[in-house]
Backbone as ProteinMPNN parsed JSONL, in Angstrom:
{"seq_chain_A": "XXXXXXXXXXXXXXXXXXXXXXXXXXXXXXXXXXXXXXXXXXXXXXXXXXXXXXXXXXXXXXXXXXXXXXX", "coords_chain_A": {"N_chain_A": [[-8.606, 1.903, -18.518], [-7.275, 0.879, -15.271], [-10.078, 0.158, -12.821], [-10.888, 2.046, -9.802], [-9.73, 1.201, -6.191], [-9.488, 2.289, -3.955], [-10.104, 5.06, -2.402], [-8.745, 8.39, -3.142], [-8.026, 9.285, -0.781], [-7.516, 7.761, 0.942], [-5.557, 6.367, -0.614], [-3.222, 8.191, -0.341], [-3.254, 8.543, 2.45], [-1.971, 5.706, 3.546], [-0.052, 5.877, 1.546], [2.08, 7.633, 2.892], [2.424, 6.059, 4.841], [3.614, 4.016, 4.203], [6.004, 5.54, 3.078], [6.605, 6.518, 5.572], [7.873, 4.407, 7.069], [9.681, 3.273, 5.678], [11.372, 5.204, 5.246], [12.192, 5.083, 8.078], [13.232, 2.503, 8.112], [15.322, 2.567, 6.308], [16.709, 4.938, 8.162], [17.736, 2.421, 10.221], [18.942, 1.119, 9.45], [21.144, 2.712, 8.511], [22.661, 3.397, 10.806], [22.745, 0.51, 11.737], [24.866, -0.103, 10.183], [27.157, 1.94, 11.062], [27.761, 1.138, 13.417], [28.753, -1.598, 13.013], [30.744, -0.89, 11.503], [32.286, 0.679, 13.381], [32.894, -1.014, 15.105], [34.277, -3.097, 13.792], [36.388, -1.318, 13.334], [37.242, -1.124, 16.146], [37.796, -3.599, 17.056], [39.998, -4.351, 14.937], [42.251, -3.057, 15.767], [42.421, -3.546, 18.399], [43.378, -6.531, 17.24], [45.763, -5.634, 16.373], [47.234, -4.799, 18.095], [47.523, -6.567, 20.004], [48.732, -9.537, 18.727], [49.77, -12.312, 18.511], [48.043, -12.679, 20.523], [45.391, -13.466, 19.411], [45.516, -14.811, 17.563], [46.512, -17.208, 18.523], [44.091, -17.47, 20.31], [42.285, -17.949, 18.231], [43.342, -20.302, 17.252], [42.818, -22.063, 19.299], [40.43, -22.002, 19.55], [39.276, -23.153, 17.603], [40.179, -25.672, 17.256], [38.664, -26.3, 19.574], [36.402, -26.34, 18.303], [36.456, -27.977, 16.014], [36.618, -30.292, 17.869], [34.438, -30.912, 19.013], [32.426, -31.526, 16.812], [33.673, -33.745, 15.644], [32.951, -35.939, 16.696]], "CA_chain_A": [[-8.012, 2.333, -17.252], [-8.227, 0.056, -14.133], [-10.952, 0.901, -11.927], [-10.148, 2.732, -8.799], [-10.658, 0.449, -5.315], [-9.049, 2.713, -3.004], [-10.517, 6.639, -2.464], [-7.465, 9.07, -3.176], [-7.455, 10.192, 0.529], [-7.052, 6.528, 1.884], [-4.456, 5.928, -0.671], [-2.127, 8.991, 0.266], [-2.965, 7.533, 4.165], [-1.323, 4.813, 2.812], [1.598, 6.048, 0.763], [2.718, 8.086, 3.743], [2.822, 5.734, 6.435], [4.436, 2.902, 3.547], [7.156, 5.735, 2.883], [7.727, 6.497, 6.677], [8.149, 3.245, 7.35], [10.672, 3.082, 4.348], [12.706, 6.387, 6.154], [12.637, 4.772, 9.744], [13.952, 1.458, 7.998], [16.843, 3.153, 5.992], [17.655, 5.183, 9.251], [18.148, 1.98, 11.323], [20.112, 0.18, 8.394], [22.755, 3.331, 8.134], [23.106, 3.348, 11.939], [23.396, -0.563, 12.078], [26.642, 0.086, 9.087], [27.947, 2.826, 11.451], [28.102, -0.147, 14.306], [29.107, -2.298, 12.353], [32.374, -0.232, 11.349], [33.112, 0.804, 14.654], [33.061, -2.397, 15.985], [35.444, -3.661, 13.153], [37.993, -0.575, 13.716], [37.976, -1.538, 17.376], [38.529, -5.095, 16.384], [41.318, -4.317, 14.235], [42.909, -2.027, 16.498], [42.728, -4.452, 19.429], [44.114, -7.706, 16.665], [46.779, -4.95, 15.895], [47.678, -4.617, 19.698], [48.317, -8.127, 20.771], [47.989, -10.397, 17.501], [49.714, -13.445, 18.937], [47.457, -13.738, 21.437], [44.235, -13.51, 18.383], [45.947, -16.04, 16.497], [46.41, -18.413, 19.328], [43.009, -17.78, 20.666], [41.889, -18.887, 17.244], [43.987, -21.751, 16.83], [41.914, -22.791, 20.269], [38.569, -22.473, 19.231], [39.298, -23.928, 15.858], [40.773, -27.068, 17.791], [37.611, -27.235, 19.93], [35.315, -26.509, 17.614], [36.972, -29.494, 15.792], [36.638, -31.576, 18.599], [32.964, -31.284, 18.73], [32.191, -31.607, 15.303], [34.441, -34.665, 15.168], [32.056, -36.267, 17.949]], "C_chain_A": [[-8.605, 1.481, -16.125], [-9.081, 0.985, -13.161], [-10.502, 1.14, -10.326], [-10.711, 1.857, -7.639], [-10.225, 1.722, -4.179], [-9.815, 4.312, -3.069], [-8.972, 7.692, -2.664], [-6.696, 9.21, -1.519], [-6.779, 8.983, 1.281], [-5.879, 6.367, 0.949], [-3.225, 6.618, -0.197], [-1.695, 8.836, 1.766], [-1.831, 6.507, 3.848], [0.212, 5.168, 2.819], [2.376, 6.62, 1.761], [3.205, 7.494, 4.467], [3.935, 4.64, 5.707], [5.771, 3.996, 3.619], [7.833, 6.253, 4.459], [8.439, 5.378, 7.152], [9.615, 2.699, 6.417], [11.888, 3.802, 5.312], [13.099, 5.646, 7.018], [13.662, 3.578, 9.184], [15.231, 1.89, 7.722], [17.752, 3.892, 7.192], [18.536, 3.766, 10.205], [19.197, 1.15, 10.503], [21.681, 0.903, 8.931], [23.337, 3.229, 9.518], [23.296, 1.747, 12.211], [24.926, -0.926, 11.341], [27.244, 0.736, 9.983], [28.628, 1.807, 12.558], [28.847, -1.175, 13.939], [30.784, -2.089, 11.999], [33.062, 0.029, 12.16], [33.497, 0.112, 15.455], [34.313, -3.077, 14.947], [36.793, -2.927, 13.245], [38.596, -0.915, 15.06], [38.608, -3.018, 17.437], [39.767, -5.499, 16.392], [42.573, -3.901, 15.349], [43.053, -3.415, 17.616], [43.708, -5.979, 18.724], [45.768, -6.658, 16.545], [47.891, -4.66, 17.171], [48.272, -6.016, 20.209], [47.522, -9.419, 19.166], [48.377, -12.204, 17.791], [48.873, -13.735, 19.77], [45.811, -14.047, 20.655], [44.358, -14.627, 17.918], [45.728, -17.629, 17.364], [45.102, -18.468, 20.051], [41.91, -18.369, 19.351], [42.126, -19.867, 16.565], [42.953, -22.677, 18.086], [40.986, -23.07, 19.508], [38.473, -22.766, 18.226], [39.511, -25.83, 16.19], [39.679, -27.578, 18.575], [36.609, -27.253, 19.543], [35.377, -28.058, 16.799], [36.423, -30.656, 16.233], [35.573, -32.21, 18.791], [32.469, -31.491, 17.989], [32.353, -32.774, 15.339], [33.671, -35.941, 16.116], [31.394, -37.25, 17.466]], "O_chain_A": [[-9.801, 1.289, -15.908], [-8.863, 2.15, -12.826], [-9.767, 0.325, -9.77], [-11.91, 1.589, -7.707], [-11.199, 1.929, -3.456], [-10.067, 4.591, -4.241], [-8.073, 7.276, -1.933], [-5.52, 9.234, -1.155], [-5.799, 9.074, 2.022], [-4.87, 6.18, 1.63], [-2.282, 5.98, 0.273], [-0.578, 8.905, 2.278], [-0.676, 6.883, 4.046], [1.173, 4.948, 3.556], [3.54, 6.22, 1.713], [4.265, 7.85, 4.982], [4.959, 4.338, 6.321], [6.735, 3.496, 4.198], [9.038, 6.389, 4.672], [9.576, 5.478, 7.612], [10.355, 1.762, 6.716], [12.866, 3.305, 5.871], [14.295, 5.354, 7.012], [14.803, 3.557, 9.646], [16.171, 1.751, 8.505], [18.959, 3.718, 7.353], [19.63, 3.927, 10.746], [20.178, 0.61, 11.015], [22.707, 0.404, 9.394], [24.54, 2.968, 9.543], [24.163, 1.585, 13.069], [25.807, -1.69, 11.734], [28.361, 0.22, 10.04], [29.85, 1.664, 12.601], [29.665, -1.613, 14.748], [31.724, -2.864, 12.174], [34.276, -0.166, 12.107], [34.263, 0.356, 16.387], [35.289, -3.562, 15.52], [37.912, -3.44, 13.25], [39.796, -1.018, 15.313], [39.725, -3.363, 17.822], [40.449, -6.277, 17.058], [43.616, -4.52, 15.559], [43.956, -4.225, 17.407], [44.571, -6.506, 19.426], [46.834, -7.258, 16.683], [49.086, -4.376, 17.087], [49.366, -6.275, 20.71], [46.408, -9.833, 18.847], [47.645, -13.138, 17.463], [48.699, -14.931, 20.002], [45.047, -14.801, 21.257], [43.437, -15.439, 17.828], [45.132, -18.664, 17.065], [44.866, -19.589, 20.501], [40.93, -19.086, 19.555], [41.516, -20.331, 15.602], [42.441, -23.763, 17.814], [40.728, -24.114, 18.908], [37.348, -22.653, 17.738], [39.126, -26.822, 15.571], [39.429, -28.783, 18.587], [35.725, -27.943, 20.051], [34.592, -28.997, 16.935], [35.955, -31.623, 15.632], [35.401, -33.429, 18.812], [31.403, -31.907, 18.443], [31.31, -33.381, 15.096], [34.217, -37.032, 15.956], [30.547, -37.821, 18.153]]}, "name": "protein", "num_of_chains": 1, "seq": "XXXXXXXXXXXXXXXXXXXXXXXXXXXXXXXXXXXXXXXXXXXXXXXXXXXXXXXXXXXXXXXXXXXXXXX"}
């Protein structure tokens, strides 16, 4: 059996603050997905509203991205 470096009490210090740190992360993940979605329904919703003018604003910036590239 490996030999113990840590005291029990420091490792449970430990394990606690590693698994809050775990929680807080997963909270800010599911709330950066929730952003993430709501920003793509408004998106949609707005491409779904005026789509010629999406299309032709991405025929632009395709043409001057182009142009700089091509430089």
């Amino acid at each position: 059996m490996p030999e113990r470096i840590l005291d029990e009490k420091l490792e449970k210090e430990i394990k606690g603050k590693v698994d809050k740190g775990l929680k807080e992360a997963r909270e800010r993940v599911e709330t950066a997905k929730e952003t993430i979605e709501l920003k793509e329904r408004e998106v949609s919703e707005k491409i779904k509203e005026r789509p010629l003018e999406w299309v032709a604003g991405a025929f632009i910036a395709g043409l001057l991205i182009g142009k700089i590239l091509s430089k």
